[in-house]
TORPAZA-693673 format. One record per residue (C-alpha): residue in three letters; z, x, y. Coordinates in steps of 0.25 Angstrom, whole numbers, plus 5000, padded with zeros to 4 digits. Example, Ala and Ser with C-alpha at 12.3 -4.5 7.8 and 13.67 -1.06 7.14 Angstrom:
BEGIN
Ala503150494982/Ser502950554996/
REM end
This chain:
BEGIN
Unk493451154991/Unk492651034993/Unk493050905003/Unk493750784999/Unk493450675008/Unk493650785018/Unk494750835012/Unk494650975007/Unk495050934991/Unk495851074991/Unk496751025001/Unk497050894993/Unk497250954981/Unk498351064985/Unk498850944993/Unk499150854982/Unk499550974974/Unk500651014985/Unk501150864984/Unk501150844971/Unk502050984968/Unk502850914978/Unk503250794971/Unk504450794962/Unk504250734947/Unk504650584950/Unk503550594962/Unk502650634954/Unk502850534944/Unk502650434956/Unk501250464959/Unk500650514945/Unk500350374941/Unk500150314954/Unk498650294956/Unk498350234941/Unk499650134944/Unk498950094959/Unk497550074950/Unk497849934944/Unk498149894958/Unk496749944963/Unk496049874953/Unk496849724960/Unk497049764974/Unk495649754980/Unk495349634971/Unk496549544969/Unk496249464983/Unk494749444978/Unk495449404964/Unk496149304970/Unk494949244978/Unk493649274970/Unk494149274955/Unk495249164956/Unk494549084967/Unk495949084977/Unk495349054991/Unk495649195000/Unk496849135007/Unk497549094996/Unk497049224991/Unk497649305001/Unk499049225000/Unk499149254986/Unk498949394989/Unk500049394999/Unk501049364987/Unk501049514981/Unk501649534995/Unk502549434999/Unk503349454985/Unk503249614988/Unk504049565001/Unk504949474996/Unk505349564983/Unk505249704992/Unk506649674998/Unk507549674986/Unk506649754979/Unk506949884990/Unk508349844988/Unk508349854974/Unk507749984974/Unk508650034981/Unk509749984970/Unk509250004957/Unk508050094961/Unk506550074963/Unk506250084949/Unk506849964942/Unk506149884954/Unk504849944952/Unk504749914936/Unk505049764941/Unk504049754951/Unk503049834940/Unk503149724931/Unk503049614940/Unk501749674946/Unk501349694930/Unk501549544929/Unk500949494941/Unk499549594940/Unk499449524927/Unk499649374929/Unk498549394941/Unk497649444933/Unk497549294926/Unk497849224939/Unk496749094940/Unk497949014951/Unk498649054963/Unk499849024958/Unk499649134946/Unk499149244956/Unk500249214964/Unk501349234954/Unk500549364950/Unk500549414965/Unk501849394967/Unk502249484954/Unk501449584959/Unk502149574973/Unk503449594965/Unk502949734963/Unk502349754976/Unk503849714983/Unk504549814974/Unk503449934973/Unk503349984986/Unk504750004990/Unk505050054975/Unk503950154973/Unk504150194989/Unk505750224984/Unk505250294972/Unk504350384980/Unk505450414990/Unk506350424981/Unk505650554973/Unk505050614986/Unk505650635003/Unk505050695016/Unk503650745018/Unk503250735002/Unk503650565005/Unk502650545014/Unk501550635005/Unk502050544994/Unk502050424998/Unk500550455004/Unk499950524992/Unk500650404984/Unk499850294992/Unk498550384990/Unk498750374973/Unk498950224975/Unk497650204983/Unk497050294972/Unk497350184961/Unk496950084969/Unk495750134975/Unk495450174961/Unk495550034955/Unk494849964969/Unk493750034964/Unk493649994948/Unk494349854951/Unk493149834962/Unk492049874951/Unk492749804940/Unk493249674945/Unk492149554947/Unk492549414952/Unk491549354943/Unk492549404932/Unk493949394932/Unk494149464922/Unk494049594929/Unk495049544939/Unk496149494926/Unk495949654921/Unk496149734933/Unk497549654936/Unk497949684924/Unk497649824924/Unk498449814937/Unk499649754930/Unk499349854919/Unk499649974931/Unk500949934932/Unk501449994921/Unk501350144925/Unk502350144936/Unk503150064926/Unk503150174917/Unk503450274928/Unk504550204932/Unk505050184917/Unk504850344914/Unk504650464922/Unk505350394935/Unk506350324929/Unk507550414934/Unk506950404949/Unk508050334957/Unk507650274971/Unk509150234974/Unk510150304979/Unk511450324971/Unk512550234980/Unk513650334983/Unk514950314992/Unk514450365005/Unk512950305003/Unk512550265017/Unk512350095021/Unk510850075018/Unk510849945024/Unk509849825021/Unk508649775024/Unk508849715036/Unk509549845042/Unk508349925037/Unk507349855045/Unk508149835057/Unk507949995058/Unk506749985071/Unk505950115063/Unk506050015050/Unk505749885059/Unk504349965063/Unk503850035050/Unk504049885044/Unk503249815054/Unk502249935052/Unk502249925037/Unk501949785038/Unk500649785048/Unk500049905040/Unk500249825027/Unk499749705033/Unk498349765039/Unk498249855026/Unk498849845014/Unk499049685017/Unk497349685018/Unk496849765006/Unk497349664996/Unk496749545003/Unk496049565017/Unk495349685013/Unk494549645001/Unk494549495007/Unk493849535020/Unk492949655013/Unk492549525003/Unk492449385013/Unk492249475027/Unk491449615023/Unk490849535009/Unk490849685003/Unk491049674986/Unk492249704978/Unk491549834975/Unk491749854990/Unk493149814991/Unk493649914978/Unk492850034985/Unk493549994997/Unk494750024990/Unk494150144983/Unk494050204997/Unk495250165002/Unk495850234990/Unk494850374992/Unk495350385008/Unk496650385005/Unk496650484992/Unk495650564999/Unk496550585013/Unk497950565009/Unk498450705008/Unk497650735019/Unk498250635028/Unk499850665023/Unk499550795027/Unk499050775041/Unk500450665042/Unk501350745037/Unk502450785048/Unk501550675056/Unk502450565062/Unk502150465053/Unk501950345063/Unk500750415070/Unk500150415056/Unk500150265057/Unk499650265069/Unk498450335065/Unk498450235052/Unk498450115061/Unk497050155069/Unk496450205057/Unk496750055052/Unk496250005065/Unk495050085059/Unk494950015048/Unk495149875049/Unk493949885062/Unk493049925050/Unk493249835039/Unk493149725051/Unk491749775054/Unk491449775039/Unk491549625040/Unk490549605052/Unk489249665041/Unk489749575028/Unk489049615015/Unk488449735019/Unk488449885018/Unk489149905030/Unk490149805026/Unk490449875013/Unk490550005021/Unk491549955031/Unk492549905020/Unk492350035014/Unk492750115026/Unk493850025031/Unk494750055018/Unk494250215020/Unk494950185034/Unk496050115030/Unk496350185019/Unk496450325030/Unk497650235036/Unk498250215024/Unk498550365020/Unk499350365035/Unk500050265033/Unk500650275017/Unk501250405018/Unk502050365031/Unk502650225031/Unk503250225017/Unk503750375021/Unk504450325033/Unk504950215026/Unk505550315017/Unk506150415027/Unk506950295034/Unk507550265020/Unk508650305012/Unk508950304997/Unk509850194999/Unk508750115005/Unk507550145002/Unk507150044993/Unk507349955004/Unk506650035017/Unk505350035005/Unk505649885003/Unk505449855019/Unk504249955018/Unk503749865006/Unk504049735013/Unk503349765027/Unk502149805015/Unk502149695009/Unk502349605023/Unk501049655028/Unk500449625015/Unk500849475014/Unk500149455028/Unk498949535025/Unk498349465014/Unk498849325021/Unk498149365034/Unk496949425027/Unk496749285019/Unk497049205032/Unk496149275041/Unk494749305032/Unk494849185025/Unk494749105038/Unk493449215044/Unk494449285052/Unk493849415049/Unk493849495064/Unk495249425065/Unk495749495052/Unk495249625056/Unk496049605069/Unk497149585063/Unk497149705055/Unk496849795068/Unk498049735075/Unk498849765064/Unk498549905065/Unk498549925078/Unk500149865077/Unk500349965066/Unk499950065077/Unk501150015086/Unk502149995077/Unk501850155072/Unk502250185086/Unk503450115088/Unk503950155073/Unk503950315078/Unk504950275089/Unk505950225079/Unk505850345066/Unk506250475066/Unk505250585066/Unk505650625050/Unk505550465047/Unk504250475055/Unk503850615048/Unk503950715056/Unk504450835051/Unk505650865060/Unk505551015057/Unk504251005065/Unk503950975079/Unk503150855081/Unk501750895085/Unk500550835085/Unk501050715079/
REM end
């Protein structure tokens, strides 16, 4: 049997065989559908920023603010959202935040003012605030131990899959001599909405992510008694420095510095994507094997130097502008980036999960959320700030000193969770962890 990306293609296959068999019915149903949902968000992601900039004529600050909204509303609606999941269950949260992002994909589509993007973003940061904390209940809701942390990897894989997938046809298809190809691909990206929706509607419409309150049901406490918890405290803090040097960037600093700074083409910036997305498809069965019973903050370890990695390569794409070696170097920084991205998926919204409850954990996915959408308000403001004023090396700089915290903040994380939180097998002795 032939090589995969140095993957033997037998052993993915019976890999993803063995998972799948695995799965009950509702965690099937979760991840069927999941890389044609996550296309329509391909098609917008690499793009909006330049949308915003080169289509509508917003300057890059003001672009990069406008950006920041999808997060600061997910921030500010993540709270009581986790707290109504964990009422009246993540489903009837989840068809709300569906149809605000619906409404918000659409009305950006026809944006021409701030005012009218910003309205939509902030629709769509509706969704954002609810969806991570209520797909993550969903998920942990249907699914516990080993096979969570295989979930909640082989879940991020198909999501970069619809993405990568449409970075590829929205970089071939969209031009910013034509706005047009902008309107049409938010629109499909509203259109995508619609098939979770109709999950939630059907197949998964008897899944319950809340517990049923009984007499002797245990005090779960609020928000502020969650976070005072030091192995919450850390993982938060950690959440929002990885969100704020990676996720926090692809929207805005990424395509903005791979455009102003490395001047590679939009073609570029979607084939970026479209490797990110073939790294992690490619090597994420291969690396939940190899962490599996691993402690999962060494995992992040290794994800924050391979980061490191990364960020030293798209900064030296910058130093050879419109060339080749530019393009080469955007190229293989989302490769590298996209390696630290399968370590670090599968084992912070497990962790997450393994510190929760039923009674709470609407709320533990809601402060996971909020550190994510944290990081992402600051990313795009810092990104903005930085490049539009030619702080390029700066930029880059920040980005390593971020990582480099994410690597101290790992260590101090394993001192405060236990080994099962921290998933070791506690059948097996720790070696060679």
């Amino acid at each position: 049997m032939r090589d995969v990306g140095g993957i033997r293609k037998d052993t993915l296959v019976i890999g993803i065989r063995s998972f799948w068999s695995a799965l009950p019915t509702e965690g099937r149903w979760l991840l069927s559908t999941v890389a044609i949902q996550t296309l329509g968000r391909g098609l917008t992601l690499p793009v909006t920023i330049i949308y915003l900039h080169e289509v509508r004529g917003f300057d890059l600050a003001l672009s990069g603010t406008l950006m920041s909204l999808i997060a600061i509303t997910g921030l500010l609606v993540t709270g009581p959202g986790g707290s109504l999941i964990d009422r009246y269950g993540a489903r009837a949260v989840l068809l709300t935040g569906l149809t605000a992002m619906i409404a918000g994909c659409t009305l950006l589509a026809f944006a021409t003012h701030p005012a009218v993007a910003a309205v939509a973003l902030v629709l769509i940061g509706v969704n954002f605030g609810v969806s991570w904390p209520g797909f993550n209940a969903l998920i942990a809701s249907v699914v516990e131990g080993d096979l969570r942390q295989q979930y909640f990897g082989v879940n991020f894989a198909l999501i970069n899959l619809g993405i990568g997938v449409g970075g590829i046809i929205g970089g071939f298809y969209v031009d910013v001599d034509a706005p047009e190809t902008f309107t049409v691909i938010f629109l499909i990206d509203a259109a995508s909405s619609l098939i979770p929706m109709a999950l939630l509607l059907g197949p998964l419409r008897h899944v319950r992510t809340q517990a049923q309150p009984t007499h002797d049901t245990p005090p779960t406490g609020g928000y502020l008694e969650i976070i005072r918890q030091p192995a919450v405290l850390w993982l938060t803090l950690l959440t929002f420095i990885a969100m704020f040097i990676g996720y926090g960037q692809m929207e805005a600093g990424f395509p903005a510095y791979a455009r102003q700074v490395a001047e590679v083409s939009t073609r570029v910036v979607g084939f970026a994507f479209a490797v990110n997305t073939a790294v992690i498809v490619l090597l994420q069965f291969t690396v939940l094997k190899h962490i599996s019973g691993r402690r999962r903050t060494r995992v992040m370890l290794v994800m924050a130097l391979v980061w490191v990695l990364s960020w030293l390569v798209l900064g030296a794409a910058g130093l050879l502008p419109d060339t080749l070696a530019a393009a080469i170097g955007v190229l293989a920084f989302m490769g590298v980036f996209a390696f630290g991205e399968t370590l670090l998926q599968p084992t912070v919204p497990a962790v997450y999960n393994d510190l929760a409850s039923d009674h709470n954990r609407g709320r533990y996915n809601a402060i996971n959320s909020a550190a994510f959408q944290g990081g992402a308000i600051a990313g795009p403001i810092a990104a903005g700030l930085l490049l539009d004023r030619g702080l390029d090396a700066l930029y880059i700089a920040v980005m390593v000193i971020g990582c480099l915290g994410i690597l101290a903040l790992a260590l101090a994380l394993e001192r405060r969770i236990p080994a099962n939180v921290n998933g070791v097998r506690e059948t097996e002795p720790v070696v060679g962890d």
